[in-house]
C-alpha positions as CSV (number, residue, x, y, z in Angstrom):
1,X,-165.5,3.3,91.4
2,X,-165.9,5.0,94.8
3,X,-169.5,5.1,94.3
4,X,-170.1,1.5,95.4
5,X,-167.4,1.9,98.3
6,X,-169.6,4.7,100.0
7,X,-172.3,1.7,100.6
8,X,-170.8,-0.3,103.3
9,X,-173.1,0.1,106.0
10,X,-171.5,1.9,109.2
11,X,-169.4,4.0,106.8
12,X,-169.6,7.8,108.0
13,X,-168.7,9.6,104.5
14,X,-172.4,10.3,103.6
15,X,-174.7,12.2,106.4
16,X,-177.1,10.2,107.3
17,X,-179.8,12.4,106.4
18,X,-178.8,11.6,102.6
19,X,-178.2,8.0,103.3
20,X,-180.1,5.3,101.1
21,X,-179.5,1.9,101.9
22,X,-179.3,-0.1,98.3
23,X,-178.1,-3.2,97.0
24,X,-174.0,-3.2,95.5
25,X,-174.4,-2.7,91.8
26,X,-173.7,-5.1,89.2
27,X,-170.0,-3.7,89.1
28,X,-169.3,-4.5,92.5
29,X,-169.9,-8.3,92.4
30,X,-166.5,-10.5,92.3
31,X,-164.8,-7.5,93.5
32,X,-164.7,-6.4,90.0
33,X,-164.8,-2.7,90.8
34,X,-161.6,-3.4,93.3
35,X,-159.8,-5.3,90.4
36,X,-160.0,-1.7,88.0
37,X,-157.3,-0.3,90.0
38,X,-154.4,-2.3,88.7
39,X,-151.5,-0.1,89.6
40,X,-153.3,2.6,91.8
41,X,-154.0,2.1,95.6
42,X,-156.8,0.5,97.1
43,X,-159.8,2.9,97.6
44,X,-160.8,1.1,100.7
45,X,-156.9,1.6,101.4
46,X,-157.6,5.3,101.9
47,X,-160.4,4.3,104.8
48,X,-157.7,3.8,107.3
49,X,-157.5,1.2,109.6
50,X,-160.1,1.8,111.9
51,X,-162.4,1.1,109.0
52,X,-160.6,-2.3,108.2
53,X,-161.0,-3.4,111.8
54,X,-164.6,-2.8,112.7
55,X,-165.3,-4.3,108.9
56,X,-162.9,-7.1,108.8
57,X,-164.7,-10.0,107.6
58,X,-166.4,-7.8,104.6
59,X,-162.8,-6.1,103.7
60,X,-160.5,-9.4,103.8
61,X,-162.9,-10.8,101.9
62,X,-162.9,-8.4,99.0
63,X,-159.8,-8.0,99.1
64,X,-158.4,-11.1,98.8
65,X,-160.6,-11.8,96.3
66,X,-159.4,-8.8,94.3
67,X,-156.1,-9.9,94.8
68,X,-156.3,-13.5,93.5
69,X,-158.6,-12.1,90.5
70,X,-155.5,-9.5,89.7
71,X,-152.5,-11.9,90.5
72,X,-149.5,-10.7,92.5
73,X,-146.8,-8.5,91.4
74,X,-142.8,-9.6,91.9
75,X,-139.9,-7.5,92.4
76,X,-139.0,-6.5,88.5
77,X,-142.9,-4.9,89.3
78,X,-144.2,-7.8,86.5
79,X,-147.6,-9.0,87.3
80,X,-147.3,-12.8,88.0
81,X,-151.0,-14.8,88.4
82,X,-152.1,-16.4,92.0
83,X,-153.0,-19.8,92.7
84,X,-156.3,-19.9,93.2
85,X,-157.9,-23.4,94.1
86,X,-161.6,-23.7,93.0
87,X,-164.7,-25.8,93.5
88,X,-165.3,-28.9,92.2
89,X,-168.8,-27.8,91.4
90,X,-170.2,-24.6,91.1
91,X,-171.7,-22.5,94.1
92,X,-175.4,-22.9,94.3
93,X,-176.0,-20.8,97.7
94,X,-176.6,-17.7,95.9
95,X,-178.5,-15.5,98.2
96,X,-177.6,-14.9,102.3
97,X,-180.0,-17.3,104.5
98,X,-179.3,-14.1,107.3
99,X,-180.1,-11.1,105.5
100,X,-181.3,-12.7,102.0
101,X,-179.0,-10.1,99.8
102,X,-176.9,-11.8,96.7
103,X,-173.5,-13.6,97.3
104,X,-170.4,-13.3,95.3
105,X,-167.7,-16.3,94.8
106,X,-164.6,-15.1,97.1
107,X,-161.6,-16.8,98.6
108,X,-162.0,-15.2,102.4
109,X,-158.9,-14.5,104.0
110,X,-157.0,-17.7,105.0
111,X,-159.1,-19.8,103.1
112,X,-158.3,-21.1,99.8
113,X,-161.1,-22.5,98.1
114,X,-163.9,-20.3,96.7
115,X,-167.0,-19.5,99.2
116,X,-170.4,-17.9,98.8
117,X,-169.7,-14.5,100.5
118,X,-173.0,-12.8,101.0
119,X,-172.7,-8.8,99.6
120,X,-174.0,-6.9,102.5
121,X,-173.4,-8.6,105.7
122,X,-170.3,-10.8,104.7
123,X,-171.3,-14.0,105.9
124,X,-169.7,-17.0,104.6
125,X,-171.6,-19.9,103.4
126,X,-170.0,-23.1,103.5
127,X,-171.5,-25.9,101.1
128,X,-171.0,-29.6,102.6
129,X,-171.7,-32.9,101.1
130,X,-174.9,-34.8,101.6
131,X,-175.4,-38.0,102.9
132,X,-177.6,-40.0,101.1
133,X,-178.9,-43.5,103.0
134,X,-180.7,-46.6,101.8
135,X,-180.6,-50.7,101.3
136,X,-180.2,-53.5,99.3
137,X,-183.4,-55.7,100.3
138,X,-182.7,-59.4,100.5
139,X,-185.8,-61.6,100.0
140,X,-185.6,-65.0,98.6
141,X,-182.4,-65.0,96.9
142,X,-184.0,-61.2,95.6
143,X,-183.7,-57.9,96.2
144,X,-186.1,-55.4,96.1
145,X,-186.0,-52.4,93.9
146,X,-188.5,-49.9,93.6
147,X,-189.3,-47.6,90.2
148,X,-189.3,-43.8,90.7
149,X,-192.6,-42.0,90.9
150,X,-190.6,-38.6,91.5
151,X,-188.0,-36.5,89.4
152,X,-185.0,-36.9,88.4
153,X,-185.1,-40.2,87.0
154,X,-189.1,-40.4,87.0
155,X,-189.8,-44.2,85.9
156,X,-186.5,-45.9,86.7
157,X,-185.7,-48.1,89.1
158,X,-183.5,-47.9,92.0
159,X,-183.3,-49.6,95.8
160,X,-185.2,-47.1,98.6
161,X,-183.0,-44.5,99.5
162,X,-183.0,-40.9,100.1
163,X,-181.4,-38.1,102.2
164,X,-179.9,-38.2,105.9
165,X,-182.4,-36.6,107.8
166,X,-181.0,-34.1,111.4
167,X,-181.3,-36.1,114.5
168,X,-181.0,-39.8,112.8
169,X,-178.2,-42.6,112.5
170,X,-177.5,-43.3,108.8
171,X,-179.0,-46.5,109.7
172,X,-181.8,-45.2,111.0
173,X,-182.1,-43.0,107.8
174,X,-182.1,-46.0,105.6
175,X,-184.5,-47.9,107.0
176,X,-186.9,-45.0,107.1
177,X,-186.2,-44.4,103.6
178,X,-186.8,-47.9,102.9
179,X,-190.4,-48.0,104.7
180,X,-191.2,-44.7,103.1
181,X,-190.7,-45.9,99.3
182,X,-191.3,-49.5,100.1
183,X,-193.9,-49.8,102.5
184,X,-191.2,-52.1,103.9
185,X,-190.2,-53.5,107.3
186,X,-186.6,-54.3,107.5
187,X,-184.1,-55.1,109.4
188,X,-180.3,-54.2,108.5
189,X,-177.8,-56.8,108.4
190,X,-174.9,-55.5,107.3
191,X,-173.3,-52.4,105.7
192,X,-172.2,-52.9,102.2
193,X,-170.5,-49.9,100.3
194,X,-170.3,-46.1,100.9
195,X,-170.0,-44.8,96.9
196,X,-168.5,-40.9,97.0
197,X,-169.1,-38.6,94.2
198,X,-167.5,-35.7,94.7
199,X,-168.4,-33.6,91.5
200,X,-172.2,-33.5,93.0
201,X,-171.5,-33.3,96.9
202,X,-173.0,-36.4,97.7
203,X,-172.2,-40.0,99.4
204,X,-173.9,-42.7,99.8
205,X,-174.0,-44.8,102.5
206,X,-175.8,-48.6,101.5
207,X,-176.5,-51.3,103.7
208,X,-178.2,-54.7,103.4
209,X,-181.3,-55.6,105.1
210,X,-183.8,-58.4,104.8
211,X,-187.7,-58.0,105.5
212,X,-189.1,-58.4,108.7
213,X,-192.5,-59.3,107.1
214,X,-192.8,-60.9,103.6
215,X,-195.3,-57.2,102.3
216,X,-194.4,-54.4,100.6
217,X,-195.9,-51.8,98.3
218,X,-195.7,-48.9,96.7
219,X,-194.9,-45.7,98.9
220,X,-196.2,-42.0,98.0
221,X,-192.7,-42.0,95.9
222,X,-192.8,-45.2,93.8
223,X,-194.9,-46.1,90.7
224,X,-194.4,-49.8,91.6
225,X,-192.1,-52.5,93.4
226,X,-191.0,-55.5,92.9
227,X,-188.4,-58.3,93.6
228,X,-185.5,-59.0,91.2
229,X,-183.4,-62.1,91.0
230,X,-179.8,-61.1,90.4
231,X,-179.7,-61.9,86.9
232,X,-182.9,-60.0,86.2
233,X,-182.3,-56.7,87.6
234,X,-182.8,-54.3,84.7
235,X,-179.4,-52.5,84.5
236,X,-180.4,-51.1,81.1
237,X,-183.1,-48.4,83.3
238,X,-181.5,-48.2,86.6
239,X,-182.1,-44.9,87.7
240,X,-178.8,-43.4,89.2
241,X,-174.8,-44.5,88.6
242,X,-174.7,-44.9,92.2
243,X,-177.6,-47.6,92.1
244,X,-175.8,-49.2,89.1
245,X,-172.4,-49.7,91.0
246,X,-173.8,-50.8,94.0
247,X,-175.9,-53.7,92.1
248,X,-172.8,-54.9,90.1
249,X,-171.1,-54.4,93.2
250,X,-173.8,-57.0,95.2
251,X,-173.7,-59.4,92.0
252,X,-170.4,-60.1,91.9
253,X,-170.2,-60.6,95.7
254,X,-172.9,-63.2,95.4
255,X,-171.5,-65.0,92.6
256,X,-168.1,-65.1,94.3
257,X,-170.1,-66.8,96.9
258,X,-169.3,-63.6,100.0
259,X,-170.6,-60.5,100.3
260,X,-167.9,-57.8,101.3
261,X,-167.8,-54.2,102.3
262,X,-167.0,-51.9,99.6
263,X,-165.8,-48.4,99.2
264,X,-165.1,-46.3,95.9
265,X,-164.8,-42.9,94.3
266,X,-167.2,-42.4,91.3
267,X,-166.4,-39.8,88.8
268,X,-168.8,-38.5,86.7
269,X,-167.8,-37.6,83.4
270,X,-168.7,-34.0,82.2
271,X,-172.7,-33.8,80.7
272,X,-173.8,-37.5,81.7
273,X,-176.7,-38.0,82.9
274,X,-178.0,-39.2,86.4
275,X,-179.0,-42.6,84.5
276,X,-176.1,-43.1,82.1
277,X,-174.5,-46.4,82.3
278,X,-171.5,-45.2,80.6
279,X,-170.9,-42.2,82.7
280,X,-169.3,-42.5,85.2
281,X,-165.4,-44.2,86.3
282,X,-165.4,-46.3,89.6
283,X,-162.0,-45.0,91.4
284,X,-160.3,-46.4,94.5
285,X,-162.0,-49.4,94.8
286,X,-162.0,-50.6,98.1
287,X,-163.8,-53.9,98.6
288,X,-162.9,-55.6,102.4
């Protein structure tokens, strides 16, 4: 166990002469070596604290994770389990982007969700939501969808949308997207629904727009588009849950004769896919 200990970098056990900088082993990740000394003092306990202070960020860290992996012991000396809050998805940032060595799940002191917690250099990577942007295209009494040339959802349909860009307005992303996949001009109107779905980190942010120009075609990401009066958008090979919301969303706006803002949770259920029309619950419906 106090083999993987004497690799912290900066540690002055070893002389240097012998040193050999190495990876932590396989036992080490989760701070699964820490969590073998149920009962017995902390190894890195005997480093002092003059260790614990120049390597804060990498011994918190640890250590709280071992602690919330062993649970807490009361008075009576009974072992009682932690609270640990966890992700609604799993961690996908599984290597550093500073020194490019593995990271382990750990709750970092004062924190209480899980965080990718890079192995060497113990930076923490935070994982935020992404915005993605597009629009409902009004032509005619129409809208314009465009079928997916790309994976996931290769063939489907879907309005032109995409991922916020660094350094543009959401608007500004949407319209981009929109001439990107379109070959479109627009012009946006109005917004019309932000959809969250929180078990994938994203959100999406929808406006409506009509064209500038009566053209568009097929961009470097679509197989075709095409104009679709409400009745006759193809709901049975919509490409994403989000794009099948937001057009029953638009329908019943124009048949109720207004179109309205709307805001809503949608949950998707366990194994669905992207495309499934079934899977997904529309939550705190919001429409204003």
């Amino acid at each position: 166990m106090f083999r993987s200990v004497r690799l912290f970098r900066g540690l002055e056990l070893i002389p240097r002469h012998r040193w050999k900088p190495r990876r932590f082993s396989a036992s080490f990740r989760g701070a699964s070596c820490l969590t073998r000394c149920r009962g017995a003092l902390h190894p890195l306990l005997l480093l002092g604290p003059a260790f614990c202070s120049s390597h804060s960020v990498n011994f918190r860290s640890f250590l709280v994770s071992a602690k919330a992996l062993e649970g807490s012991t009361d008075a009576d000396g009974a072992s009682s389990p932690v609270s640990v809050t966890t992700p609604a998805h799993k961690l996908r940032i599984r290597f550093c982007q500073s020194c490019g060595s593995p990271t382990n799940p750990i709750v970092p002191d004062g924190d209480e969700k899980l965080r990718a917690v890079c192995t060497v250099c113990g930076k923490i990577h935070y994982e935020n939501p992404k915005m993605v942007v597009g629009c409902v295209v009004e032509h005619d009494d129409k809208v314009l969808l465009c079928k997916r040339k790309i994976e996931p959802s290769f063939g489907l349909w879907t309005i032109p949308a995409g991922y916020l860009e660094v350094g543009e307005s959401a608007m500004e992303g949407a319209t981009r997207e929109t001439l990107e996949e379109a070959c479109a001009d627009v012009e946006v109107t109005s917004p019309f629904a932000q959809l969250d779905i929180p078990g994938i980190g994203h959100s999406y942010v929808i406006f409506r727009a009509k064209l500038r120009k009566p053209h568009f075609s097929p961009g470097p990401e679509s197989l075709e588009c095409a104009l679709f009066a409400p009745d006759e958008i193809p709901f049975d090979s919509l490409a994403f849950s989000s794009i099948i919301v937001a057009m029953k969303l638009y329908i019943e706006d124009v048949r109720a004769g207004s179109v309205r803002f709307h805001y809503g949770i949608i949950n998707k259920r366990p194994g669905s896919s992207p495309s499934d029309p079934n899977g997904y619950t529309l939550d705190n419906h919001i429409p204003s």
